[in-house]
N, C-alpha and C positions, 0 to 999 in steps of 0.2 A: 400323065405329067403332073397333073392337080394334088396327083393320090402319094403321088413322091415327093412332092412339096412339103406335102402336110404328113406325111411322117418324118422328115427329116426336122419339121420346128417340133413336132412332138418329142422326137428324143432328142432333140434341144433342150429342152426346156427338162425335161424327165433327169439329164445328167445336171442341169442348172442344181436343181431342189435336190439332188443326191448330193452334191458339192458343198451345198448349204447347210444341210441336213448333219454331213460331216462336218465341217468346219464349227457348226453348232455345238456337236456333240461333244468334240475336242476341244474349245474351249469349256464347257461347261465342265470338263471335267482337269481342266487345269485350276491348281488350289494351290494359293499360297499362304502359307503358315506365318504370321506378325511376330515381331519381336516376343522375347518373354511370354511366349504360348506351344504347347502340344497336338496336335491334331493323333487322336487315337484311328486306327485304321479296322476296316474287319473286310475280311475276304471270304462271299458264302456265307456271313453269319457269323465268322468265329474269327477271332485275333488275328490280324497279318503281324501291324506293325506301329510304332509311334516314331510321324511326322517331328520334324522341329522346324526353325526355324528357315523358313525359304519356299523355294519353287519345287513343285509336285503335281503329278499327273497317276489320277486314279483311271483302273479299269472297268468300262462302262457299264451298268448293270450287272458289276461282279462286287466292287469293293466300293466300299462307302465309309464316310467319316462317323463315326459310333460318336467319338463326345471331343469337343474343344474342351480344353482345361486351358486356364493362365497361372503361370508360373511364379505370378507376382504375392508376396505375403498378403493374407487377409488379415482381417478382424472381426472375429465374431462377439458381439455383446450382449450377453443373452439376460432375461429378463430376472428379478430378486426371486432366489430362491430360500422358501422357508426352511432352516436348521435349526438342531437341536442342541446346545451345548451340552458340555459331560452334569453341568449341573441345574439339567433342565429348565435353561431360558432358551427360549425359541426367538429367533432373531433372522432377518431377513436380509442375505447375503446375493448383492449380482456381481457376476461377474466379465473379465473381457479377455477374450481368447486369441493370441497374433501366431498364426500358423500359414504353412506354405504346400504346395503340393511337390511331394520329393520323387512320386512314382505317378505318373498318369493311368498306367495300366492297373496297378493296384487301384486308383482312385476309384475309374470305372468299372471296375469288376469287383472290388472288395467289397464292398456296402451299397446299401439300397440307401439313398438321400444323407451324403454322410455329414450334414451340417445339423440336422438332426441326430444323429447319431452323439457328432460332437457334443453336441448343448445336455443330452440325458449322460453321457459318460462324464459332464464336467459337475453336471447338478448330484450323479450318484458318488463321486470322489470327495469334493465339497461337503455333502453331511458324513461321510468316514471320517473326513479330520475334522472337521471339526467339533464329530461327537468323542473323539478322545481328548476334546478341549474345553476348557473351563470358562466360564462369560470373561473374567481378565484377561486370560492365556491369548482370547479373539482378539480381543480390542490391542493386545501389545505383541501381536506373532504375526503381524500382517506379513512379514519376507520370507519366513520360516511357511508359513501355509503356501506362498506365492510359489516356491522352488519346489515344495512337496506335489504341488499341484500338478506345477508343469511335469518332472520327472515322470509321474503317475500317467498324466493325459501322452506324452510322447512313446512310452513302452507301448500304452492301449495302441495308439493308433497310426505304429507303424505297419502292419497288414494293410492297414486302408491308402498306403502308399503319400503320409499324409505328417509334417515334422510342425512340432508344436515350438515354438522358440521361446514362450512367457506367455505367463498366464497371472492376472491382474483382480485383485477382489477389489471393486469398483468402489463399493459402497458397504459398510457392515450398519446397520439398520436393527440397535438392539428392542425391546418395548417400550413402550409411552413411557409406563412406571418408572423404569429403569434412566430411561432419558434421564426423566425430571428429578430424579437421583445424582445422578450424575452432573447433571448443574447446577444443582446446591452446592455440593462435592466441589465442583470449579470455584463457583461463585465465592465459598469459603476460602477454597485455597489464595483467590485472589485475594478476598479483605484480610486475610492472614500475612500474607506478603508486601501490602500496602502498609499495613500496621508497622513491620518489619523493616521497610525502608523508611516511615515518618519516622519509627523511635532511631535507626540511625540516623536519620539528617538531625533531631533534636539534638543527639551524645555528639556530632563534631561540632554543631551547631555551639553548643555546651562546650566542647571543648577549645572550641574557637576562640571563644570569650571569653575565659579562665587563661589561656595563652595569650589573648593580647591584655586582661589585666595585669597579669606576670609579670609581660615584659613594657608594659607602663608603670608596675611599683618598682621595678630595675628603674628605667627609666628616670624616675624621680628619684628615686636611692642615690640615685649617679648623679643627679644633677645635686644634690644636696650635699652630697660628696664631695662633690666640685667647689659647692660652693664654702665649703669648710675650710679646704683645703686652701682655698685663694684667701678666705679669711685670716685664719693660720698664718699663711706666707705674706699677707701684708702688713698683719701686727707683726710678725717676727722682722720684718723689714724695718717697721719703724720705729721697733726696740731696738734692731743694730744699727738703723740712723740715729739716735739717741744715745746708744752706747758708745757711739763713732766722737757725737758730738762733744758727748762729755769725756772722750776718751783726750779727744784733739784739744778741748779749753784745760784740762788737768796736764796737758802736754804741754802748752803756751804757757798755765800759770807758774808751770814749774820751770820753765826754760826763763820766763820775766823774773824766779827767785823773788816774791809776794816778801812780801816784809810782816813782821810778826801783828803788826795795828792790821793790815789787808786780810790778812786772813781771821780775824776775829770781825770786821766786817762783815768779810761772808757770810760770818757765823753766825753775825745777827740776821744778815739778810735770810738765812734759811729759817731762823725762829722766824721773824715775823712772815715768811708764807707759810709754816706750821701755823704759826696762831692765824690767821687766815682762813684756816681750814677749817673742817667740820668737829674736829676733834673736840671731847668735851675737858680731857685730862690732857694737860703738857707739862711734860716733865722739863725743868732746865738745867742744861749742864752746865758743870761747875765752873768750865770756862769763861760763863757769859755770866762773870759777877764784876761789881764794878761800874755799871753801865756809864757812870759821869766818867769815872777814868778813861774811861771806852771811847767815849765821844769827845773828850778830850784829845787824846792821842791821835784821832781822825781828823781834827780840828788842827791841830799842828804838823800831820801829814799832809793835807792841802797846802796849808799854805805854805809847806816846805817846798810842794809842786808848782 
């Protein structure tokens, strides 16, 4: 009775840990693959297949995960490599690489460490163009080597299941010498172009002030102008107020019919504000002889009046 007891918790317990055992196994070999990642497979050794995205269950001690790859663009920036222009300056060029994996199975199976691979395939394309280039050609072709580049690195490393999108010269890094060449070179072009806008702010500067003298000697022309012209128009005014007046008393004296004594009055009256005057020679007309008869005749005019 004792002896059947105890093997029935024996193989109790024996299917317990079978159950376990299983249930272990099967989950350990459920694998689930993350967004934007490949899981490469091998069965025995040798290629089954490539997982994607999801739920997957490998067979136990037969097939195994060879290599995660992620799907996502990299950047590689690999360190200044020294080049040689076409006209031998040596100049220290890095650069940065944005590539993506477009074949998993190529990845893992085409190249041994292909990130290494990349960085000598980018550093051996690098001194090619740039030894067909001249120290200026470098310094002024940075998009034209950029496109050369990538084109170059994308043909190399599609076997390696691997798409290059752009490829970036980080830094062009010519020699000391050169540098401090180069920055006199600046530094001139600036005080050259400094010079260049003082002498034109001087020339409007200059022309500013020649323009508002211009049109301040207008200015004054105009007003002197003005003032001539009002000159002008006021004597002319009060020459035909004076023509008006003497027009209107020679109208009156003629309309009263002046008797022959009155108008030889006048006559004197006009000698004596002639002799008045500054004149040193006065001539008298032959009219004004007589003067006692003159004054006579004025003297029996009153008191005819």
């Amino acid at each position: 009775m004792f002896l059947i007891t105890t093997a029935s918790l024996f193989s109790t317990v024996l299917i317990a840990v079978i159950v376990i055992l299983l249930i272990a196994l099967v989950v350990a070999n459920v694998v689930i693959v993350p967004q934007a990642s490949s899981f490469v497979v091998e069965r025995l050794g040798a290629y089954q297949q490539t997982w994607q995205t999801g739920l997957h269950f490998k067979l136990p001690l037969i097939e195994r995960v060879a290599n995660k790859v992620t799907l996502k663009e990299r950047i590689a920036d690999f360190p200044p490599q020294p080049v040689i222009t076409k006209d031998n300056v040596t100049m220290q060029i890095d650069t940065v690489v944005y590539f993506f994996v477009s074949d998993p199975k190529l990845y893992t199976y085409g190249v041994v460490q292909p990130m290494s691979a990349i960085e000598n395939l980018t550093a051996t394309t690098l001194r090619n163009i740039i030894g067909d280039l001249e120290l200026d050609e470098t310094l002024t072709s940075r998009d034209i080597i950029n496109s050369k580049m990538r084109a170059i690195l994308d043909e190399a490393t599609d076997p390696w299941g691997i798409k290059v999108n752009r490829v970036e010269l980080k830094n062009i890094i010519p020699p000391r010498e050169i540098q401090d060449a180069m920055e006199r070179q600046m530094k001139a072009e600036r005080e050259r172009r400094e010079s260049i806008l003082k002498a034109e702010g001087e020339k409007k500067s200059a022309i500013l002030i020649a323009e508002g003298e211009k049109e301040s000697a207008i200015l004054r022309a105009e007003a002197v102008k003005q003032q001539k012209i009002k000159e002008a128009e006021g004597q002319a005014e009060a020459l035909m107020k004076v023509q008006t007046a003497l027009a209107d008393s020679l109208k009156l004296l003629n309309e009263a019919a002046p008797t022959e004594a009155v108008v030889k009055l006048k006559a004197l009256e006009a000698f004596a504000a002639a002799a008045d005057g500054k004149s040193t020679k006065i001539i008298i007309p032959s009219e004004i002889q007589g003067l006692a008869g003159l004054a006579t005749s004025v003297k029996e005019l009153v008191k005819g009046e």
